[in-house]
N, C-alpha and C positions, 0 to 999 in steps of 0.2 A: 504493500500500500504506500508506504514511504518513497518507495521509488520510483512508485505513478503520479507521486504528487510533485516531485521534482520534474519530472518529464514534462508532466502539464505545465507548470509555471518555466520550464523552459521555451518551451512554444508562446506560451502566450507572452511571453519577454521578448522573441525573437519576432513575433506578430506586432506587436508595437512596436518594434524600432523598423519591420519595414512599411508599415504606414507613416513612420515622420520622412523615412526616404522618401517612400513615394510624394509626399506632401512637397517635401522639399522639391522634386522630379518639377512638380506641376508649377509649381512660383517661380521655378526661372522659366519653365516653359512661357508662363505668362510676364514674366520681365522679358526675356527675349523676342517678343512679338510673336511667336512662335507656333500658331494656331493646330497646326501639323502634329505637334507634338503633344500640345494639350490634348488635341483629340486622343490620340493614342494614347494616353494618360487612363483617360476618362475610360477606355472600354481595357482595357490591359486584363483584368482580373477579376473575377467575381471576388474579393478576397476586398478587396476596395471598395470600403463602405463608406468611403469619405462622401466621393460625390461631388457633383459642384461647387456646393456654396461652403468649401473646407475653407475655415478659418486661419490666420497665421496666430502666432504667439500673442499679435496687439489686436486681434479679432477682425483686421482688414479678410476680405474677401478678394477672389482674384480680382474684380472688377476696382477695389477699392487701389489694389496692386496694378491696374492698366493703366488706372488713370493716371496716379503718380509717375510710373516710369516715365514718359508715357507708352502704351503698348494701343495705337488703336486698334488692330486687325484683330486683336482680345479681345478688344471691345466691343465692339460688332457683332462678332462671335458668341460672345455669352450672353447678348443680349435673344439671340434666338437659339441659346439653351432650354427644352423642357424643363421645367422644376428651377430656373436656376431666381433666386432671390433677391432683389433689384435692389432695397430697400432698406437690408441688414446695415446695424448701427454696428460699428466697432467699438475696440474699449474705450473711445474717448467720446461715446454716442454721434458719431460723424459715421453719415450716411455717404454712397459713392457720390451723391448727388451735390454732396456741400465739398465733397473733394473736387470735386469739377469747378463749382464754382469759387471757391478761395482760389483755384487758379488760374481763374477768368479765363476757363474752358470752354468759348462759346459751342463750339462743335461738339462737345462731349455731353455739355447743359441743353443742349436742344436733341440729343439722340435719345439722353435719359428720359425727357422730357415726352419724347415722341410712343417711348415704352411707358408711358405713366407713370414714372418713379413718382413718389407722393413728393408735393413741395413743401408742404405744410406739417408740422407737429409740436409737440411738447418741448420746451427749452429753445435752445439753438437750432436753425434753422437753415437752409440756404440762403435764402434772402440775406439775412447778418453777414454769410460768407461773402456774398458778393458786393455787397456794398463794403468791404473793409478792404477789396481788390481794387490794385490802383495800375493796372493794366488797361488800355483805351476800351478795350473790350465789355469792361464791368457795365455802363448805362447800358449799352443793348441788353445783357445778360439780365440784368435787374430787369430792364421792361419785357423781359422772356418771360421771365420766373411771375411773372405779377398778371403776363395774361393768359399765364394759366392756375389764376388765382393764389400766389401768392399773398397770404395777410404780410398788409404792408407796413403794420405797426406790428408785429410779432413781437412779444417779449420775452428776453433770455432766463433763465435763472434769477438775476437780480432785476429784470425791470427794463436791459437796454432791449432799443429798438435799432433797427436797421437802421435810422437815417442816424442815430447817434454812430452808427462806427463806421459810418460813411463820413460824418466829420472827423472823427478822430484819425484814422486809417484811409478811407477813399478819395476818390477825386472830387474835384468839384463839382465836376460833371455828372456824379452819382450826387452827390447832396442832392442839385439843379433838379435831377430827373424823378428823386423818392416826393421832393416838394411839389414838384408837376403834375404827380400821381398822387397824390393826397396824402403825404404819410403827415402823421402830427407834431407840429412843432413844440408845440408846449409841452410834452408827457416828457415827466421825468422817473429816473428809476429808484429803488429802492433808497440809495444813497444821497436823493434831490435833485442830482444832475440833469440836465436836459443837454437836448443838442450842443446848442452855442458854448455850452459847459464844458463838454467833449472837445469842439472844434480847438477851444483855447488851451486845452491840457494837450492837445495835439499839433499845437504850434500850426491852426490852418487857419490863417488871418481871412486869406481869400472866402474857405466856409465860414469861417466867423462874421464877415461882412454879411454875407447873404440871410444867415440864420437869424441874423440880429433885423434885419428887416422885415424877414418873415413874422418874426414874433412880434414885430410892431402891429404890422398889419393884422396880423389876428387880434393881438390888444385890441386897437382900433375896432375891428369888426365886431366884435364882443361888446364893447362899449355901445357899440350905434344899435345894437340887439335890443327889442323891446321884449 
């Protein structure tokens, strides 16, 4: 009996370490753009119970793994995967779709977008991502994300909103375009801040100009309010 119980726990030791192979096999296959190989991953074994949506150590997915490299031919590819999971949060709750957009991914935010990755959830957002993206790219991307229903006020954990870390972090151009779209100027977060608050912790005179007009003009409009 003793030495069926070794035996088993040697297999099943020797079973684990070649699923981290294999694992390992598949993320360079998906670092390397390497669709070829992924594929033959995915059908190698019945023995391979990973599957698609196999997570790394920081719970990215290979998709979370394309975008970064970047790997588009991956990308593309797993998106007409059966079963494959569009949506999965890693350990830092960052969806592929806020990977895309913190890197003012226009092409990769309109492909997810086209597969219905969700815009919208609980905490951080894409929106937040894109608007903190100071790549020319980010306005269109924000006006992506928004018409397909992006909440344009979303708030993070403590309260920020998208146009707040478009003054601290983005362009002005993204300020310009969250204000043209209606985000709110006034709402502040948790700690009091509001935009203009950000803008000036963010050393962005340019947003700070703008913001400080805006919330004139709301003052004003408020005021003249019966």
């Amino acid at each position: 009996m003793k030495t069926l119980i070794i035996f088993v726990s040697v297999l099943l030791s020797l079973g684990v370490r070649a699923e981290a192979v294999d694992a390992r096999a598949w993320f360079e296959a998906v670092r390397s753009d390497d669709v070829w190989a992924a594929s033959s991953w995915l059908g190698q074994s019945p023995n391979n119970v990973l599957g698609v949506n196999v997570r790394d150590a920081d719970g990215n997915t290979a998709l979370h793994v394309a975008i970064k490299t970047p790997s588009p031919s991956i990308r593309d590819w797993l998106l007409t995967q059966p079963g494959f999971e569009i949506d999965t949060r890693n350990n830092h709750q960052e969806t592929p779709l806020m990977f895309a957009a913190i890197q003012c991914d226009s092409d990769t935010v309109s492909a997810l977008l086209s597969a219905e990755s969700a815009v919208n959830g609980t905490g951080w957002v894409a929106l937040h991502y894109a608007s903190a993206c100071r790549a020319v790219a980010a306005p269109n991307i924000i006006r992506n994300l928004l018409a397909h229903y992006a909440y344009i006020d979303a708030a993070s954990p403590n309260g920020t909103t998208p146009l707040m870390m478009a003054a601290q972090y983005g362009l002005l151009a993204s300020v310009q375009t969250l204000l043209d779209e209606g985000a709110d100027v006034l709402l502040k977060n948790e700690h009091g801040l509001n935009a203009l608050d950000f803008a000036l912790i963010g050393s962005q005179p340019d947003s700070a100009v703008v913001l400080k007009a805006a919330i004139l003009a709301r003052q004003r409009l408020k005021r003249g309010t019966w």
